[in-house]
N, C-alpha and C positions, 0 to 999 in steps of 0.2 A: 453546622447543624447536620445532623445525621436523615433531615427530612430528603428524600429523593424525589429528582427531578423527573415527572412523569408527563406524556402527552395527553391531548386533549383529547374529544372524543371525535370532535371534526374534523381539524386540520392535519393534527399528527406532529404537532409540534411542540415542544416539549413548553411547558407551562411554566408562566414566566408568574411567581410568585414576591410576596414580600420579604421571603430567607433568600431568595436567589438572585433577584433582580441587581443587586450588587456584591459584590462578594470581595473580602478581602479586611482584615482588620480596623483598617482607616473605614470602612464603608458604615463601622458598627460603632466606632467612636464620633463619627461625624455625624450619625442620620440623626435624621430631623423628623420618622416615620415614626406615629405612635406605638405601633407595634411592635416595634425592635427596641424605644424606649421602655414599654414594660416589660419585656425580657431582661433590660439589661436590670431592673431595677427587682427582678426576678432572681436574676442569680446574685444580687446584693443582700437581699433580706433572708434572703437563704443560707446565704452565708454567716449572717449574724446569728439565724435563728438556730442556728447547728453550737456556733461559740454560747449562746445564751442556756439550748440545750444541754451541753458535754457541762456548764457550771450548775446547771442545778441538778442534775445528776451527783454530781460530787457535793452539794449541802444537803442531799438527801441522802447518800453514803456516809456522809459525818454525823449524820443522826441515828445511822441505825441503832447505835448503842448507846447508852449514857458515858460521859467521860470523852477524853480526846480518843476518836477514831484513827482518823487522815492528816487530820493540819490542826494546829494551834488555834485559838478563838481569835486572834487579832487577822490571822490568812481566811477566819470564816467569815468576821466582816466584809474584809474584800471581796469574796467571792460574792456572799449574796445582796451585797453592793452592785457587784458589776452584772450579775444577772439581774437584777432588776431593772437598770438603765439600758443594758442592751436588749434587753425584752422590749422594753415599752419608746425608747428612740429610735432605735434601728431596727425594730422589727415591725411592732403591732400598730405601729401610729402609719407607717406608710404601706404597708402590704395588703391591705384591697385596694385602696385609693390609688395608689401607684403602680400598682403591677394589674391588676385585674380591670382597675378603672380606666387604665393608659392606655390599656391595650380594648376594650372592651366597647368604652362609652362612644369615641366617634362615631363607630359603625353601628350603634344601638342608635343612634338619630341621626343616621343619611348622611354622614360629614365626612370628608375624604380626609381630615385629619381633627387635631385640635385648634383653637384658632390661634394663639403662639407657638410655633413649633419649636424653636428657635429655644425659646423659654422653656418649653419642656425640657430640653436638652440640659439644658444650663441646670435646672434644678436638679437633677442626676448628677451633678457633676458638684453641684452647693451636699449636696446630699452625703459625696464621699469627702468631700471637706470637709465637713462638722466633723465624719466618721473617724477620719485620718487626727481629727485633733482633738478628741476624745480620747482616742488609741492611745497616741502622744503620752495624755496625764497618767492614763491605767497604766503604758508598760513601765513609766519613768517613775511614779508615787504609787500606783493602786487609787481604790478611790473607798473609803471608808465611812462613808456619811449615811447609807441610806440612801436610793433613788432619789428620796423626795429632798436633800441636801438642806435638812432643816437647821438654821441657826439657831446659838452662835456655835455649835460644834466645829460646823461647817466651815466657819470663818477663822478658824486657831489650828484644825487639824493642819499638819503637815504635808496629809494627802493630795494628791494632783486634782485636786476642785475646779482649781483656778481654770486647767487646760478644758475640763469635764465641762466646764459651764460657757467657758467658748463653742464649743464643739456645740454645745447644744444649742446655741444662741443662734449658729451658722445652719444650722437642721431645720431652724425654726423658717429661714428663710427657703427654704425648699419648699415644705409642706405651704409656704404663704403662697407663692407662684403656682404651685397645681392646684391650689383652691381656687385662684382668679382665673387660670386656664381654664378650669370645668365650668367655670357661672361664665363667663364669657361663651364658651363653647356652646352651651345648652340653651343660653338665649338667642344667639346669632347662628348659627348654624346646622337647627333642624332642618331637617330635607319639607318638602313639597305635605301640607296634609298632618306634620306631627304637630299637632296640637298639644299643650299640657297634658290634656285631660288623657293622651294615648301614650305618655311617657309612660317607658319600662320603670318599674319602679325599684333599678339597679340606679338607673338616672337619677330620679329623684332622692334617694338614699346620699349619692355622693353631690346631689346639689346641696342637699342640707349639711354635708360635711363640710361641704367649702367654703359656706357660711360662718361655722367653724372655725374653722381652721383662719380664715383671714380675720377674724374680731377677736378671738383670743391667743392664737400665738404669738402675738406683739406683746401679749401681757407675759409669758414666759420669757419672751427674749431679754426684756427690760429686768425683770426678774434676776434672769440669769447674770446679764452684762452688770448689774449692780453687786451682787455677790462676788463675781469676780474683782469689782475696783474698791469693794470692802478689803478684799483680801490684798489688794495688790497697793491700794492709796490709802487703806484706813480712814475711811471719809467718816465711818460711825449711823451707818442707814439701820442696820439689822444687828449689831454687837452693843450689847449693854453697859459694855464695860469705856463705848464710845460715843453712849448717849443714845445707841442707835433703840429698836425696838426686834426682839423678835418675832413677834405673835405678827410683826407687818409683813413679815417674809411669808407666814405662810399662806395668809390672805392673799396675797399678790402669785402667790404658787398655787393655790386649791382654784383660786379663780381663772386661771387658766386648767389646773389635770383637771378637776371634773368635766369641764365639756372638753377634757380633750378624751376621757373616757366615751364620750359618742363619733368622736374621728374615729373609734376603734370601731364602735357599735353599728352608728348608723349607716353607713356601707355595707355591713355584714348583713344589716336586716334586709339590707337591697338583695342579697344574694341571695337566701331565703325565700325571697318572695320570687326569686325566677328558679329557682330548683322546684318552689314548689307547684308552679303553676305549669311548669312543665313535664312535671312526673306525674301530675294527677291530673291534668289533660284538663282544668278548668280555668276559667276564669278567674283570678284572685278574691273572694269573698270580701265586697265593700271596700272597692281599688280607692275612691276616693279619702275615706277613712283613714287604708296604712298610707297611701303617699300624703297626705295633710299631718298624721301622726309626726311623719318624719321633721317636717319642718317646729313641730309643736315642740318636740324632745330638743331640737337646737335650740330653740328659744329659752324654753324651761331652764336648759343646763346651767345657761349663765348665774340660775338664782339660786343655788344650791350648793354653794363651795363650801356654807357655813357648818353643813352636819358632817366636814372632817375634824372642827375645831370645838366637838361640845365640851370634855375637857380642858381646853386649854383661857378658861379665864372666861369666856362671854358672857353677858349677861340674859335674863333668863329670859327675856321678852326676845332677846336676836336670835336665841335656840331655839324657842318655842315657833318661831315662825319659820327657819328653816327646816326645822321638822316637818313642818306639813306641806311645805312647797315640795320637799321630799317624797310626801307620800303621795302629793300630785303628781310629779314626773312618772308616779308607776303607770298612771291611767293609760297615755297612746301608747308603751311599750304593751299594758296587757291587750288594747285591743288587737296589736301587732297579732300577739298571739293566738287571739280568739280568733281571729278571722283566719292566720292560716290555718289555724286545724279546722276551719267550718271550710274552708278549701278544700281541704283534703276530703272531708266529712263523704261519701260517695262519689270520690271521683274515680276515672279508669288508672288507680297507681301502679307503675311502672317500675317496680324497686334495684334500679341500679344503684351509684357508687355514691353520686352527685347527692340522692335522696336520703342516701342513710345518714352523711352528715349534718344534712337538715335536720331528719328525724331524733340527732342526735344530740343537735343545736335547741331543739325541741323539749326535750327532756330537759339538760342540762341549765339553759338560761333563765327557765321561772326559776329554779331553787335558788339562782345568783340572785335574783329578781327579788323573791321573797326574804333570802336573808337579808338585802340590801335594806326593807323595810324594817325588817329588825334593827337593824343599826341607826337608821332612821329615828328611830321611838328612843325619846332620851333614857328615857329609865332602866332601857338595854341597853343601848350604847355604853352609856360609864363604865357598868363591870366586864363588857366583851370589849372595849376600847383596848388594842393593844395586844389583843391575845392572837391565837392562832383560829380562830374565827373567821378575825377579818381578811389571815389569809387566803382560807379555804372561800370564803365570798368574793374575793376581790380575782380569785384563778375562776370561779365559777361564772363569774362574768366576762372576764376579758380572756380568756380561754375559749368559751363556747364565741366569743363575740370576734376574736380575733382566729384563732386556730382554725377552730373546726368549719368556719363559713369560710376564710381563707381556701382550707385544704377541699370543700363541698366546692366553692368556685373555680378550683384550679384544677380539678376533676373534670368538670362540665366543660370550661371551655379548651380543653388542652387538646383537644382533636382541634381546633378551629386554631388553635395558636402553631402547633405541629403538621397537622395532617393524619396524625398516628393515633389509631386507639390501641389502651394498655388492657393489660389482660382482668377480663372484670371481677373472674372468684378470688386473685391475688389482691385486689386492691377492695376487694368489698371483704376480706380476713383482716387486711392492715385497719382499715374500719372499724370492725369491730375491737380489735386489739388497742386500739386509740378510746374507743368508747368504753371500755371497762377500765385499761391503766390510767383513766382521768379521772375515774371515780372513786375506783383504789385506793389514789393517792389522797385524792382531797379530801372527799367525803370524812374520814376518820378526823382532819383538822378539824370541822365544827366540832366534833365532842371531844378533841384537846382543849379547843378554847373557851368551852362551856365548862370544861375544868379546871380552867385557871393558866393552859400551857402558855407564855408570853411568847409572842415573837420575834423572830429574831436573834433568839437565845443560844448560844453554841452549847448549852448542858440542861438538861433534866432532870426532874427525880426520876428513878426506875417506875414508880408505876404507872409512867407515861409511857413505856418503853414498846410494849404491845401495839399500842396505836403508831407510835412513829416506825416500826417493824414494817407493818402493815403496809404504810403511806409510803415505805421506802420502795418495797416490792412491788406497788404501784407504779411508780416512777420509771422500772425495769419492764413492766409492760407494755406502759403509755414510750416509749422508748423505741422498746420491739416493734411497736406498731408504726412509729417513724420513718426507722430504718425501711420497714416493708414498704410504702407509701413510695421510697426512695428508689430502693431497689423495682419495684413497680413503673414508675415511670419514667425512670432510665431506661430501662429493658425496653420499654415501648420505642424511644425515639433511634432505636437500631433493629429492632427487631417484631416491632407492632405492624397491623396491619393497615394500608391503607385507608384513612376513615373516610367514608360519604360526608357530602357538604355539611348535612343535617343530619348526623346519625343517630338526635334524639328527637326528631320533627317537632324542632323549637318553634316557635312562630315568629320572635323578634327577626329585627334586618340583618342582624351577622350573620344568621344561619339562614334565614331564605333567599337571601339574595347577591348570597357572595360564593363563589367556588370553594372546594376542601380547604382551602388556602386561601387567604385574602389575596388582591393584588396588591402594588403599592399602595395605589390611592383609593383603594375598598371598593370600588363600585366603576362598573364602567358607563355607568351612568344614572346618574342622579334619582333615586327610586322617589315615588310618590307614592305617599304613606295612606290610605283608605278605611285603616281598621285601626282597633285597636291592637296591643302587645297581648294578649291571650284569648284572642277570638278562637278558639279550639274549633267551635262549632262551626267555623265556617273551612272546612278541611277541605273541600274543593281550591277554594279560594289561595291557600296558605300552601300547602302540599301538593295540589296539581297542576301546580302552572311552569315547571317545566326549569324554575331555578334550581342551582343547588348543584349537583356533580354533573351535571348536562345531561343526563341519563331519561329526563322527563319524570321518570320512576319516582313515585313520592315514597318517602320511608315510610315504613310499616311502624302504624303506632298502639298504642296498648289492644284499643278494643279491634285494630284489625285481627291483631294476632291473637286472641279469642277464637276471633270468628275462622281462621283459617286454623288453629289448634282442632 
C-alpha cells in the first residue's frame, strides 16, 4: 500500500497502523482483520466490475447500428449473458455488504473485529472459488442463457451452465457466512451504551441484508445445484421433455433474485442515510421509520417473486395479489425517501463527493421505483414484458442501488480505509460524468420499450436506431466517468494528502474515535457509546474531545466555515 508510515504527535514514533502492523504477502492472505478483508474483497469486485464493464461497453457498440456491427448474434448472447451474471454475482450482490460493510460495521459498533474472523476469511476465499468456477464454464463454453438461466433452454444448450451454476451455488455460500457474521456481530458485540435504537443506520441496512441473504440464498443454491444435475443425470425436475416442469424453475429462481435485489438495495439505503446525515449536519428525519423501513422491505421481499411471472401462465387470482403486495413494497422505500430529503430539507449542506452521489442516488432511484410500479400493474406489465423498458428499470434500480451508493460509500470512507484524501474537483467532475452517462444511456430505453424495442435483440428496425445512438454515446460517458473515479483514487494513495482522523466531522465511532488510520483492533479501548449516530447538535460533545488525529482541534464543519468565511 502506498499509505505512509507517519509518527504520532506525542511520542514521535512512527504509527503502528492496520496496512503496516504486518507486512508481507502471507500477512494479507492469512489475516483474519476486517479491514484488510474488505480490501481484499475490494480489489475482487473491482476486478469483475471492470470485466462486466469493457462487456457492456461492447453490447452497446454492437447496437450502435442496425445489422452486424462487431460480433455475430450468437458472440452477442454471450456477451450480454456474461455481463449480466458477472454484474449481479461478482459484483453488485457482494460489494457494499463485503467491502464497505467488512471493513466499516465493526467499528461503527465498538467491535475490535467481526465475531468469526476466521469465517470471514474463508468466505473470501468461497467467493474466488464460485468465481474460479464460473470462469471455468465461460472460458471453456461461453454461457448463452440469459443470467436468469431460464429452462429448458438452459438444460439442452451446449453452453458451460453446468460449470456457471456451480460456481454460483459456491458464491451462494460466501454471501450465507457474512450474513451470519453481521447478525451475530451486531447482536453480540456492541460496545458499552449502543443500544438498537443508536444504531448507524449503515448497520441496520446490512442487518436486514443478512436476514436476506441467509433465508433466501439456500433457495438459489438448491436451484442452481438442480440445474446443474438436470443437465449432468437427466433426472427430469425442470425439462419437459423429462416430465420435469419449467414454470418451477423460475419460481424457485424469482424467489430467491427478488430479495436478492434488496442484498443490493438495502445496504445501499444504509449508505445514504450516512452521506446524508453527514453532509447536512442533521439528524436523520424519523430514524425510527428508515431503520424499521429496512427490516419491513426484507420481509416484504420474499412475497413478491410472482410479478416476474405475470406472462408466464398464472392464474389471475395469484397475479392479482402479487400485484398489490408489489405496490406495497413501494411504501418503506418511499418513506426512505421522504425522510431523507426532509433531512436535507434546511440542513447546514456540505456538497462534497460522498453527497453528490447520494444526491444522485436521489434522483435516479424514484424513476427505478416508479417504473417498478408500472410493471407492477398487470395491464402494463404484458405489453412492456420483455422489452427494453424493463432494462432501462432494472439498471435504474440496481445501478442507483449498487453503483452509485457503492462509489458515494467508497468516497466517504476511503480517507478512513487509506489515510489519503483524493483530489475533490477531479472526483466531484467523474460525478457528474457518471451522473449524466447513466442517464444518457438508459433513459432513451424506456421510450425503446414503450415502442415495442425487445430485449435482448442483436438487430433492430432503423427507426430505433437514434435512440440506441444516443444510449450508446451514453455508455462512453458513464465510462469516462469511471475511468476518472479510477484515475482519482489511485492518484490519492501516492500522491493525496494526509487526511485528518475526521475530515468530514462524522459523528459515528470510526471517525471519532479511531486515529487517521484504524489500528489493528480499532480502538484502544473499548469506547461507551452516550448518544446517538447523528447527534450534530451536540458538537462539543462529538468534535471537542480531543479524539481523532491527536491534534484536540475539532474539524471545521459547514456552519463553522460560514461563520469564519
Amino acid at each position: 500500500m502506498a499509505t505512509q508510515t507517519v509518527a504520532t504527535a506525542t511520542t514521535g514514533q512512527p504509527e503502528i497502523h492496520y496496512l503496516n502492523h504486518a507486512k508481507g504477502l502471507k500477512s494479507w492472505l492469512l489475516t483474519l482483520d476486517h479491514k484488510r478483508i474488505g480490501l481484499l474483497y475490494l480489489i475482487s469486485v473491482v476486478f469483475f466490475f471492470i470485466v462486466g464493464g469493457i462487456l457492456a461497453l461492447l453490447i452497446r457498440a454492437e447496437l450502435f447500428e442496425p445489422g452486424q456491427t462487431l460480433m455475430t448474434a450468437e458472440t452477442y448472447n454471450h456477451i450480454f449473458t456474461l455481463h449480466g451474471a458477472v454484474m449481479i454475482f461478482l459484483f453488485l450482490i457482494p460489494a457494499v455488504p463485503a467491502v464497505l460493510g467488512n471493513f466499516a460495521l465493526p467499528i461503527m459498533i465498538g467491535a475490535k473485529d467481526v465475531a468469526f474472523p476466521r469465517l470471514n476469511l474463508a468466505s473470501w476465499y468461497i467467493f474466488w472459488l464460485g468465481a474460479l468456477t464460473m470462469l471455468v464454464g465461460i472460458v471453456t463454453s461461453g454461457l448463452d442463457t440469459g443470467w436468469t438461466f431460464y429452462t429448458p433452454y438452459s438444460t439442452m444448450t451446449s453452453s458451460g451452465v453446468t460449470w456457471v451454476a456451480l460456481g454460483v451455488f459456491i458464491l451462494g455460500f460466501s454471501s450465507i457466512l457474512t450474513g451470519l457474521n453481521f447478525i451475530v456481530t451486531v447482536h453480540k458485540m456492541r460496545a458499552p451504551g449502543l443500544t438498537w435504537s443508536r444504531l448507524p443506520l449503515f448497520v441496520w441496512g446490512l442487518y436486514a441484508t443478512s436476514i436476506v441473504q441467509i433465508l433466501a440464498t439456500p433457495v438459489l443454491g438448491i436451484t442452481v445445484l438442480l440445474l446443474a444435475l438436470e443437465r449432468i443425470m437427466k433426472i427430469g425436475i425442470f425439462d419437459p421433455a423429462l416430465g420435469g416442469d419449467p414454470i418451477l424453475f423460475q419460481h424457485f429462481f424469482w424467489f430467491y433474485s427478488h430479495p436478492a435485489v434488496y442484498i443490493m438495495i438495502l445496504p445501499a439505503f444504509g449508505v445514504i442515510s450516512e452521506l446524508i446525515g453527514t453532509f447536512s449536519r442533521k439528524g436523520i428525519f424519523g430514524y425510527k421509520f428508515v431503520a424499521l423501513s429496512s427490516v419491513a422491505i426484507a420481509f416484504l421481499g420474499f412475497l413478491v417473486w410472482g410479478h416476474h411471472m405475470f406472462v408466464s401462465g398464472q392464474s389471475a387470482t395469484a397475479a392479482t395479489v402479487f400485484s398489490l403486495l408489489t405496490f406495497l413494497i413501494g411504501v418503506p422505500s418511499g418513506v426512505k425517501v421522504l425522510n431523507w430529503v426532509a433531512s436535507l430539507y434546511r440542513g447546514s449542506i456540505w456538497l462534497r463527493t460522498p453527497l453528490l452521489y447520494a444526491l444522485a442516488f436521489l434522483f435516479v432511484f424514484p424513476i427505478g421505483g416508479f417504473t417498478g410500479i408500472a410493471l407492477g400493474t398487470l395491464g402494463l406489465d404484458v405489453p412492456l414484458h420483455d422489452t427494453y423498458f424493463v432494462v432501462a428499470h432494472f439498471h435504474y434500480v440496481m445501478v442507483s442501488g449498487g453503483l452509485l451508493a457503492f462509489l458515494g460509500g467508497l468516497h466517504y470512507w476511503w480517507p478512513k480505509m487509506f489515510g489519503r484524501l483524493y483530489n475533490e474537483k477531479l472526483a466531484q467532475i467523474a460525478a457528474l460524468l457518471i451522473f449524466v452517462g447513466f442517464n444518457v444511456t438508459f433513459f432513451p430505453q424506456f421510450i425503446l420499450g414503450t415502442q415495442g424495442m425487445p430485449r435482448r435483440y442483436f438487430d433492430y428496425v432503423p427507426e430505433f436506431t437514434t435512440l440506441h445512438q444516443l444510449s450508446t454515446v451514453g455508455s462512453w460517458i458513464l465510462g469516462l466517468g469511471l475511468l476518472l473515479v479510477a484515475v482519482c483514487l489511485l492518484h490519492s494513495l501516492f500522491k493525496g494528502q494526509p487526511a485528518p482522523a475526521n475530515p468530514w466531522g462524522a459523528a459515528t465511532l470510526e471517525w471519532t474515535h479511531t486515529g487517521r488510520l484504524p489500528s489493528p483492533h480499532n480502538f484502544e479501548r473499548t469506547p461507551v457509546v452516550t448518544r446517538g449516530p447523528y447527534d450534530y447538535h451536540l458538537a462539543e460533545e462529538i468534535f471537542g474531545n480531543g479524539h481523532g488525529d491527536g491534534s484536540g482541534t475539532p474539524p471545521v464543519i459547514p456552519a463553522q466555515r460560514q461563520a469564519q468565511s
